[in-house]
N, C-alpha and C positions, 0 to 999 in steps of 0.2 A: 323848790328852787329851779333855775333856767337849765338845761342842760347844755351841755358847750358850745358854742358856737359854729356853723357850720363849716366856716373854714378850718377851724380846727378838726372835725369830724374828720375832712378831705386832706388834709397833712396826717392823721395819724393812721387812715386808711392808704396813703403813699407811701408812709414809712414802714406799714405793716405787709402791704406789699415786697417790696424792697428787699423786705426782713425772711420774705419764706421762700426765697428762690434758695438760697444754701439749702435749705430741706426738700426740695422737688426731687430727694432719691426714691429709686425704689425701696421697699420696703421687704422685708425678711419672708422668708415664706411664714403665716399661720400656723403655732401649734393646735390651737385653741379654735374653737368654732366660728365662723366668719358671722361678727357684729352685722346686722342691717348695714346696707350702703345707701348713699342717694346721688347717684352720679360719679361712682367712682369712691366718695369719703364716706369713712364711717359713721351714722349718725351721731354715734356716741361722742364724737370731736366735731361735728358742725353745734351739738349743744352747748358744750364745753365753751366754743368757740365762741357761739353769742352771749355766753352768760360773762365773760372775759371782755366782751368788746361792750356790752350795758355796763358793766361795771368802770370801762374806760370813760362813756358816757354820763355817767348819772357816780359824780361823786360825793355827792350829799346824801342817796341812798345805797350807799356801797352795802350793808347790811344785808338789807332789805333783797337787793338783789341777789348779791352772793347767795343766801338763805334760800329763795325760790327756785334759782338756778339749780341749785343742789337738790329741790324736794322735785325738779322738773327731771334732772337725768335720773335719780335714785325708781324713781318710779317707770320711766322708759326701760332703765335696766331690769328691773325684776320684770316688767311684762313682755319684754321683746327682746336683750342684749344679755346674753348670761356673763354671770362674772365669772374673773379668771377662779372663784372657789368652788362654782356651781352656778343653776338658775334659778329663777324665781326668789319667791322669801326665803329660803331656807340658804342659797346664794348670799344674800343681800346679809343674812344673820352671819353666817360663817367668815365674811367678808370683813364685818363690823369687828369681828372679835380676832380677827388679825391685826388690824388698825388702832386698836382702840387704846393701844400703851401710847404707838406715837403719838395720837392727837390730844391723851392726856398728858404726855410730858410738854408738847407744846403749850397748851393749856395752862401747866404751870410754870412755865419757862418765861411767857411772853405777861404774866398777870404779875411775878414776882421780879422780872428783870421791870416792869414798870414802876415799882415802889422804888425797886436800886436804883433807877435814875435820878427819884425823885431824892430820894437820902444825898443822893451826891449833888445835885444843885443846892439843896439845904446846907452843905456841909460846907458853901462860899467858896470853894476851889473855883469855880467858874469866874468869881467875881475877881477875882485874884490872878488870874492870869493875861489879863490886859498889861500889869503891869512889866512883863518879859517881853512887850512889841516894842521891834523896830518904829524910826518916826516918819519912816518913809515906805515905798512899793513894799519893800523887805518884810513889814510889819504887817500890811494885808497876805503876804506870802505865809509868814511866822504862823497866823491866826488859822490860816487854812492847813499847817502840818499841825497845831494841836488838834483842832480838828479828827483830822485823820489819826492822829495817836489815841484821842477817845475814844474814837470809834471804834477802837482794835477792843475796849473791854465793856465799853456802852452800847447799848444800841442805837445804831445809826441815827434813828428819831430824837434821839435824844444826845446826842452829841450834832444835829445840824439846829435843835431849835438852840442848843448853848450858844454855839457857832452864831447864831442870825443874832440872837441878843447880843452878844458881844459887839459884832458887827455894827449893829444898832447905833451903838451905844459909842463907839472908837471912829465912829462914819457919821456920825451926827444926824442919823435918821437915813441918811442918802448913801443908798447902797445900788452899786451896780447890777442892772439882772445879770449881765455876766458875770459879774462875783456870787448872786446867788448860785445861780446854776455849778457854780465851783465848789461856793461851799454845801448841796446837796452832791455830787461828786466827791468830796475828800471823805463826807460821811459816807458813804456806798464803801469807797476805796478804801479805806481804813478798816473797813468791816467786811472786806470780802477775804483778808484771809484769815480772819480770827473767828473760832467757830461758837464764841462769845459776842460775837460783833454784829452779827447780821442776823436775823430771823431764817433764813437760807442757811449759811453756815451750820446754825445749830441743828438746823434740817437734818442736816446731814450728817452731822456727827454723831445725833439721837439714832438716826439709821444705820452706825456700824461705821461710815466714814472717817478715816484716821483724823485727828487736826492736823499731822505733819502733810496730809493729803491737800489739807486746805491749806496749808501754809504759805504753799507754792505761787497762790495766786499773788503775794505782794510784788512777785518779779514784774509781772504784767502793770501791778495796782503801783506800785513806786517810780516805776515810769509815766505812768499815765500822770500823776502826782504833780511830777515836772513839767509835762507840756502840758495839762490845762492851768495849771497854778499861777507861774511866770502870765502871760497871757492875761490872767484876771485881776490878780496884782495889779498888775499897770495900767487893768480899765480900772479899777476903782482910783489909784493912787491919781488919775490923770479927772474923775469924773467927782470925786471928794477927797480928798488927803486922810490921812488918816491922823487923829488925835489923841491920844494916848492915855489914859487913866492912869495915874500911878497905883491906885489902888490901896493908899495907905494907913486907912483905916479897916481894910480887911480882916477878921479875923475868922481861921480858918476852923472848924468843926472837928477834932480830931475822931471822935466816938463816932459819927458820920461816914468819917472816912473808913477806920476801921472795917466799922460795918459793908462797906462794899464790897473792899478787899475779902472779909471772912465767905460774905458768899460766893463769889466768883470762884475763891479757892476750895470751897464746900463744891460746887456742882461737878470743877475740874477733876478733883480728888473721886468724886463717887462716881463718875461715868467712867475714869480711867480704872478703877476697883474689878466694878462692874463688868466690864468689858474685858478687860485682861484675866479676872479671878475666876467668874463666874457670869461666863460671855453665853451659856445656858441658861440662864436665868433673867437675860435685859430685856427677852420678847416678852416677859409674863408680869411685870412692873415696872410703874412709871416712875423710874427708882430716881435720876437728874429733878425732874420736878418736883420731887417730897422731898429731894433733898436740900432745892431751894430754900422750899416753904420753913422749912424745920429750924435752918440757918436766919432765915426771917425771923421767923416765934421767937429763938432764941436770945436773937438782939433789940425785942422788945423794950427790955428794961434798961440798955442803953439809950435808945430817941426810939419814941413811938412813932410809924411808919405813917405818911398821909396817906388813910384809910379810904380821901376820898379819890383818890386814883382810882380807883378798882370798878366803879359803874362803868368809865368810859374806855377802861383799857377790857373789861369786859364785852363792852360791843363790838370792839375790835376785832377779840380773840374769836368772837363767834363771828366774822368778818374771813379770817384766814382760814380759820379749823373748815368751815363750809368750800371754800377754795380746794383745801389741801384733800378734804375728800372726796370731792368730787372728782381731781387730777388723779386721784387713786381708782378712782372705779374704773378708768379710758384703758382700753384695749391697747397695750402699748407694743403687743407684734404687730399692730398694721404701723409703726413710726416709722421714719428713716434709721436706718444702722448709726450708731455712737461715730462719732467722729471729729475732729476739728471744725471743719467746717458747718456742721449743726452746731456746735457750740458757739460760735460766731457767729449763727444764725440769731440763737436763743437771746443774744445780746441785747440785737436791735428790736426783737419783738418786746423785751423787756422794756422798753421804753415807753411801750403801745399797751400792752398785758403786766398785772400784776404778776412778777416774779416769783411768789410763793407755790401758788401751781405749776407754775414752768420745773421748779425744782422736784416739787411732786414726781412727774411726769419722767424728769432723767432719773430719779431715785429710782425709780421703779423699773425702768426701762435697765438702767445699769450698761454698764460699756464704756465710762468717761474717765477721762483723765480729770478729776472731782475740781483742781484749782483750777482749769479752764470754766468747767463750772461757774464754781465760785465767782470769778472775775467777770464772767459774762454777763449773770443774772444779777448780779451784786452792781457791778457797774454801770453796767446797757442801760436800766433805769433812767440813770440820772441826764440822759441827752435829753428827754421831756421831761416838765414841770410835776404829769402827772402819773412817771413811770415807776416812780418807788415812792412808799411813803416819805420818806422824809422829804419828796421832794415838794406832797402837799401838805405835810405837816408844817412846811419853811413860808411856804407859798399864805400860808392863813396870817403869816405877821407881814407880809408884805404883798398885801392882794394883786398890786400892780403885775406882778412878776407872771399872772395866769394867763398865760397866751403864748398860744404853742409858738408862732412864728419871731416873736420878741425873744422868747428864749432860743430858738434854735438862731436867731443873728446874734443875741450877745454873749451865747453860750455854745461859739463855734468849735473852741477848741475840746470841748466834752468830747464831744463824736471824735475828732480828728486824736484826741488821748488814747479814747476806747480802741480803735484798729492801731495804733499805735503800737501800743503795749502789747495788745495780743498780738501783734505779727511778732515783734521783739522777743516775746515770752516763747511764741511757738521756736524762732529762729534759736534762742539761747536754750530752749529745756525741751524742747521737742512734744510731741505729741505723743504723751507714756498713758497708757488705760490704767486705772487702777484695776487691784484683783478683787474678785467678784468679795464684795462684805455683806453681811445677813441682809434679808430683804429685797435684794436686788438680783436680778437674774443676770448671769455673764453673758452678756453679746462678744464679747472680743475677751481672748484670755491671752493674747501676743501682745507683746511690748513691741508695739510700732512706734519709731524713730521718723520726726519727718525730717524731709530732705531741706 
């Protein structure tokens, strides 16, 4: 397949630009042995860096790349860059076996939250809630806060493709790309501060991070909400009216439903156990992911699960997990120090780079106030088409929408939401670090207040 276009190439290299002047600080002194450099940067993040920037290029072999990227630093690191555990293989093995709970809980986090989505489209809620729209702007507004309220327990992906069918379907085919670009936005927003909602969230949560941590980013995410929502409402409402389904021959799945519910409240229950009971014990078992799975198996003989999800939400996973380790291996004392303004940085690069390793990277590094986080990497995506998944998973039902500069003119207000909210957020909650949680090393143990 073609890779992007070169204009596109040149807008997402302006915007990545743009994106890393917030991070031009200096960086911390080295505890750790100083990585190779090449002109200043450590090699270990110029690799990172283009396996991040092919993968922005070539999204049809996202796998493929992510995969060699990772077998490209993995093997720089054991022959030249020691890891923060040691060097060489015995480095590389000691390294793996710190890792290897997170990337199996993601692993079953992201393979079994993809069966949940599918139980829940099955279960005809989706089909059924066109009929609570408004018949006017109000009703593309309405559709984009259900949206956002699925997103808070779905994942994103899967609360923007309900979202687009919907849309689809209430819009008679003819959807605004500014309503697209809103509604990948409501899905980010909606999922950036439930730590069920976003693949980041859960990142984080699996790493020790409170939810009430993540919680915070909705001050940012419900503002933002407001000023891109309004805005796309009224390009759609003005560009196709919106048509209403009554939807009345729906009828709704209860055992379906059920089912989502038992697992969401199975993984909340065992990570909170876990973590509060036997917070000794979360680094040596992938205890959230089995406990998905087990909640799965057990609601078999209620609706058997489509089995056939699992090949393509499998290449996925080996998609991210290769991401997430690779952000793990990067020397993160040569970063800039924790701060607001790298969190605001991380936003816009998230637009340009997959957000999964960005989150790696602050996990590791540690120093953040986690719901700036959250809001950054969760939201920053959705100003491009090809900044978060959902924004290509949206973009495949509506090919039109793939072009970086159609979406950045009819998806003005994303961006102008994103600094929004985070100024708002920062003005109303200030810039508080959280305290250091397993995994993550404390760069700042003071609760700095901004002005």
């Amino acid at each position: 397949m073609p890779s992007l276009p070169i204009a596109r190439r040149l807008c997402a290299l302006a915007l990545l630009g743009a994106a890393l002047l917030p991070l031009a600080a200096v960086a911390a002194p080295a505890a750790l042995p100083e990585p190779p450099a090449l002109a200043g940067f450590p090699i270990d993040f110029i690799l990172f860096a283009a396996t991040l920037f092919c993968v922005a290029l070539f999204h049809h072999h996202t796998m493929r790349v992510a995969a060699t990227g990772l077998v490209v630093i993995t093997i720089f690191k054991v022959l030249f860059s020691p890891f923060a555990e040691g060097a060489g293989m015995a480095g590389l093995i000691a390294h793996l076996g710190h890792e290897w709970v997170l990337l199996a809980n993601l692993l079953g986090l992201l393979l079994g939250f993809a069966l949940l989505s599918r139980h829940f489209e099955a279960s005809q809620v989706p089909a059924w809630l066109p009929k609570l729209l408004p018949d006017d702007w109000k009703g593309a507004f309405a559709l984009l806060v259900m949206i956002f309220v699925l997103s808070s327990f779905l994942d994103n992906i899967a609360a923007a493709l309900i979202g687009g069918t919907i849309a689809g379907v209430v819009f008679r085919g003819k959807v605004h790309i500014g309503y697209l670009a809103a509604i990948v936005a409501a899905s980010n927003a909606g999922g950036s501060g439930s730590v069920v909602g976003d693949t980041t969230t859960t990142m984080m949560w699996i790493d020790g991070v409170s939810p009430l941590s993540v919680l915070e980013a909705y001050i940012a995410a419900s503002i933002a909400m407001v000023i891109f929502g309004i805005p796309a409402s009224l390009q759609q409402q003005r560009y196709s009216p919106i048509t209403r389904d009554p939807g009345a021959n729906v009828k709704i799945d209860g055992a379906r439903v059920f089912i989502v519910a038992a697992i969401l409240v199975t993984a909340i229950v065992v990570n909170v156990v876990v973590n509060v009971k036997f917070n000794e014990l979360s680094d040596t078992f992938p205890f959230i992911g089995a406990a998905v799975w087990v909640a799965l198996l057990a609601c078999v003989p209620l609706r058997t699960p489509d089995w056939g999800e699992l090949p393509a939400a499998f290449r996925g996973s080996i998609f991210l997990l290769s991401l997430v380790l690779a952000a793990s291996m990067m020397p993160v004392q040569k970063l800039p120090d924790a701060s607001w303004r790298v969190a605001l940085g991380l936003g816009f690069i998230s637009a340009v780079f997959d957000n999964i390793p960005l989150t790696a990277l602050a996990l590791k590094q540690g120093g953040y106030d986690w719901g700036y986080i959250a809001f950054a990497v969760g939201f920053g995506g959705s100003m491009i088409w090809f900044g978060s998944s959902a924004g290509v998973a949206l973009t495949n039902l509506f090919p039109d929408a793939k072009s970086v500069f159609a979406w950045l003119r009819g998806g003005w207000h994303v961006a102008l939401a994103y600094v929004i909210g985070f100024g708002l957020m920062l003005a109303v909650h200030g810039w508080s670090p959280d305290a250091p949680h397993r995994g993550a090393p404390a760069t700042a143990h003071a609760s700095v207040r901004a002005s």
